[in-house]
N, C-alpha and C positions, 0 to 999 in steps of 0.2 A: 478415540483416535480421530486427528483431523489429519486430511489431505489437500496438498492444498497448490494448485498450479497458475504460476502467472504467465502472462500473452499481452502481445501491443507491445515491448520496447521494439525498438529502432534507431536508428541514425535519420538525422534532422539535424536543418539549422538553427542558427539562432533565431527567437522570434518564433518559432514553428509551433503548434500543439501536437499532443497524443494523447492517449488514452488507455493505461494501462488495466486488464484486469484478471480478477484471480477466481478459482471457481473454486470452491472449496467441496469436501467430500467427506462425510459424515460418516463415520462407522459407529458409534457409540448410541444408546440409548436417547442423546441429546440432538437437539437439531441446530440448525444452521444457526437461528434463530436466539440460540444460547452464547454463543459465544461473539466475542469485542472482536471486531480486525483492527489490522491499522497497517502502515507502509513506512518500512525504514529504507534506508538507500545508505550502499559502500562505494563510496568513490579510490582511486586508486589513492593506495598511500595512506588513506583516511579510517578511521574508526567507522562503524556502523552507526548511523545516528538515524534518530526520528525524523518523519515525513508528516505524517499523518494519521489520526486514528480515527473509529466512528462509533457509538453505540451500537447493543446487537436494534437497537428499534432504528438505526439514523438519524432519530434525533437530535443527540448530542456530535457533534466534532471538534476536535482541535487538531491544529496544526502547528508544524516548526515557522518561526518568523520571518524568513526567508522564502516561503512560499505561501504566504498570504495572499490571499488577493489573488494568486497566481492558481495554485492549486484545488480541486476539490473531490473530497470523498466522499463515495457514497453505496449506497448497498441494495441488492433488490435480493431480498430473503425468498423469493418464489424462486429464485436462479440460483441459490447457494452462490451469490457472486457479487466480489466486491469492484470497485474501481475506485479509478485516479484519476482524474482528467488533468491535464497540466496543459495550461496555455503558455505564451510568450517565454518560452523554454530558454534559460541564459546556460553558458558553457560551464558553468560552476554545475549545471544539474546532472550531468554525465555523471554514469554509475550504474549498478548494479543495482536494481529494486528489487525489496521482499516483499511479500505477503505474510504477515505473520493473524494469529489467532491465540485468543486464551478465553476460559470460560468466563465469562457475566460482566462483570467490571471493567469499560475501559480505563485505560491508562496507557502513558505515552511511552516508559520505564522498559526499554529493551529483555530485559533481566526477568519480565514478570509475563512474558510471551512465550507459550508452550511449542507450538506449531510454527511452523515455517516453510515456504516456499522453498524452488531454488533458484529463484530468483531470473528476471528478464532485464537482459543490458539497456540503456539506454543512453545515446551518444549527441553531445548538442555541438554542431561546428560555429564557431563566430564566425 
């Protein structure tokens, strides 16, 4: 079983950055270290869609194309804690961020993520 809480949303405006992050908590045999993160976000009205994911090394990431450039993930496995740093923040990013988790394999696929935050709002005004 993973545990897993997110911190850092807020209201900002447009153009603003922040930095969200999730600390996650181990109960299983396995450690931090084992499993993929990544970060989906529910805007009002909207589906839950992909943000961002990372390898359990950090190595690897991908991101949604809309936050290119703009966003970045990353992980420090001695803190069981992932983040998000999001610069120049547009009004389209308002929403509800998750933290989600699954064992070994990233991937971007909502559907194949075991764990879940409950998630921190974050609000961008133009």
């Amino acid at each position: 079983q993973v545990q897993l809480v997110e911190s850092g949303g807020g209201a900002v405006q447009a153009g603003a950055s922040l930095r969200l992050s999730c600390m996650a908590s181990v109960d299983s045999g396995l450690t931090f270290k084992s499993y993929a993160m990544a970060w989906f976000r529910e805007a009002p009205g909207k589906e839950r869609e992909f943000v961002a994911a990372v390898s359990w090394s950090g190595e690897n990431t991908y991101y949604e194309d809309s936050v290119k450039g703009r966003f970045t993930i990353s992980r420090d496995n001695a803190k069981n804690t992932v983040y998000l740093q999001m610069n120049s923040l547009k009004f389209e990013d308002t929403a509800v961020y998750y933290c989600a988790a699954r064992r070994f394999v990233v991937v971007t696929a909502q559907k194949e993520y075991d764990y879940w935050g409950q998630g921190t709002q974050v609000t961008v005004s133009s």
